[in-house]
N, C-alpha and C positions, 0 to 999 in steps of 0.2 A: 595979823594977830592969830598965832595958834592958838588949839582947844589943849587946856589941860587936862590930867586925865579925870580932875572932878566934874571940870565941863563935859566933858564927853562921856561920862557917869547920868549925869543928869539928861544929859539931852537922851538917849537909850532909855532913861525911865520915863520922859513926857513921850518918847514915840511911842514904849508901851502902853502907857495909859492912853492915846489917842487909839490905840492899837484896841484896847477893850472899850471899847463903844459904847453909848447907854442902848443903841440898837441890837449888839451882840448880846449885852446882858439881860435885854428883854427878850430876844430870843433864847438865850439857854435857859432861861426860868422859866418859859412854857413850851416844852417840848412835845408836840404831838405825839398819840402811841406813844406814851413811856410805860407804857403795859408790856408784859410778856405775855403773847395770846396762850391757853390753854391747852390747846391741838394746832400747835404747827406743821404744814409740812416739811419745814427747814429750818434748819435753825444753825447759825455762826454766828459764833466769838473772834471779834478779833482784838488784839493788843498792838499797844506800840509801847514796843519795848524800852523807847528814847525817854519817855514821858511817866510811862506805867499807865497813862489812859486805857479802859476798854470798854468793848462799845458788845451787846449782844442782841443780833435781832433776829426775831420770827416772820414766816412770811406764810400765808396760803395765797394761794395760787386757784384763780377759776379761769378757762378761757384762753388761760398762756400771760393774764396778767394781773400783777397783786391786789388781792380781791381784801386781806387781814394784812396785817402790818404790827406788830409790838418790838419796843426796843427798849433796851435797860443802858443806860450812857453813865458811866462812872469817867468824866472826861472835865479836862476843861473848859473853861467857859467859849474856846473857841470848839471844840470838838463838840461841844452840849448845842453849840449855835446852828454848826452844819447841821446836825442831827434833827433839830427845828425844823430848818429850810426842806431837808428828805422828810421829814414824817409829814409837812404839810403840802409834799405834791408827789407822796411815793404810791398809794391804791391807783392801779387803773395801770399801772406804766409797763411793761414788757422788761423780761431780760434784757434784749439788748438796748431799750431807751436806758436803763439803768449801766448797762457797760459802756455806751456814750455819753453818760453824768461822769461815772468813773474819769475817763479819760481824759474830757473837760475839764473837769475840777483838778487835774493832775496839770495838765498844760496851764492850767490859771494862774498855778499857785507855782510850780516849778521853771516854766516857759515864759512865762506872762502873755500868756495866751488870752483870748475873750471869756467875758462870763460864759458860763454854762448856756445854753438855749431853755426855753420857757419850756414846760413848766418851772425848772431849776433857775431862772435867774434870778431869785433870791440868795444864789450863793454870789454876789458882788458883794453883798456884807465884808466878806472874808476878803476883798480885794488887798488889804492894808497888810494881811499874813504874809505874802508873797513875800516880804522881808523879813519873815522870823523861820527860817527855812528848819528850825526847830521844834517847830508846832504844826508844817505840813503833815505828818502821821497821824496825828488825833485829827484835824479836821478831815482825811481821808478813812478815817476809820468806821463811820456809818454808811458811807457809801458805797464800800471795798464790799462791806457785811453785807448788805442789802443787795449786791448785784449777784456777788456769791450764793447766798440763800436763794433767789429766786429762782435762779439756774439750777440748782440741786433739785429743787419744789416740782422744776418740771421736766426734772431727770437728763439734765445736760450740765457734766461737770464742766468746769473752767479750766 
């Protein structure tokens, strides 16, 4: 028995909807730091252009690691979710733990690679994305910002 193409309509709208989780959408409705801090040392925007999602975050820096944290997530609810999982394990973390999130979360969702390592394995939420390879740029787009900024915060461009 072939899929017609209303069956194969329908099936792509229940994988979406399995796809937006009641766990993603409780994550992107409370996203840690959705503040912009007042005195950052850094601060990127970044867009994806595929989506129009953008994500913009501040970071100071003590120490060599993120001491303030604020982010403004104009994304969808899978880009608002990553953006949860970073704001609530990003203070404390180094440039380069934040460039091995980066890389993780790219091999997850493009590779199928493993969840990200702890503090970040909160990003298995987002395991279900790895099939809407349309939506890989917003969910990389708080994290992209966030490794970018800290690196600038402490005077080492990418």
């Amino acid at each position: 028995m072939g899929f017609t193409p209303e069956g194969k309509a329908a099936m792509a709208e229940t994988d979406l909807i399995k796809l937006y989780s009641s766990r993603i959408l409780a994550l992107a409705a409370d996203i840690p730091h959705a503040e912009r801090l007042p005195t950052p040392e850094a601060t990127v925007k970044k867009r994806s252009p595929l989506c129009g999602s953008t994500v913009t975050v501040d970071v100071v820096m003590k120490d060599g690691k993120v001491a303030e944290f604020g982010q403004d997530v104009k994304a969808c609810a899978l880009g608002q979710s990553a953006a949860a999982v970073l704001g609530g394990a990003v203070i404390g973390r180094t440039p380069d733990e934040l460039d091995q999130l980066r890389d993780q979360l790219k091999a997850m969702l493009k590779d199928g690679g493993p969840v990200p390592d702890a503090p970040f394995d909160g990003f298995e939420v987002l395991e279900p994305a790895r099939d809407y390879k349309n939506r890989h740029a917003s969910i990389l787009l708080a994290v992209e910002a966030a490794a970018e900024a800290a690196h600038q915060a402490v005077g080492v461009t990418v």
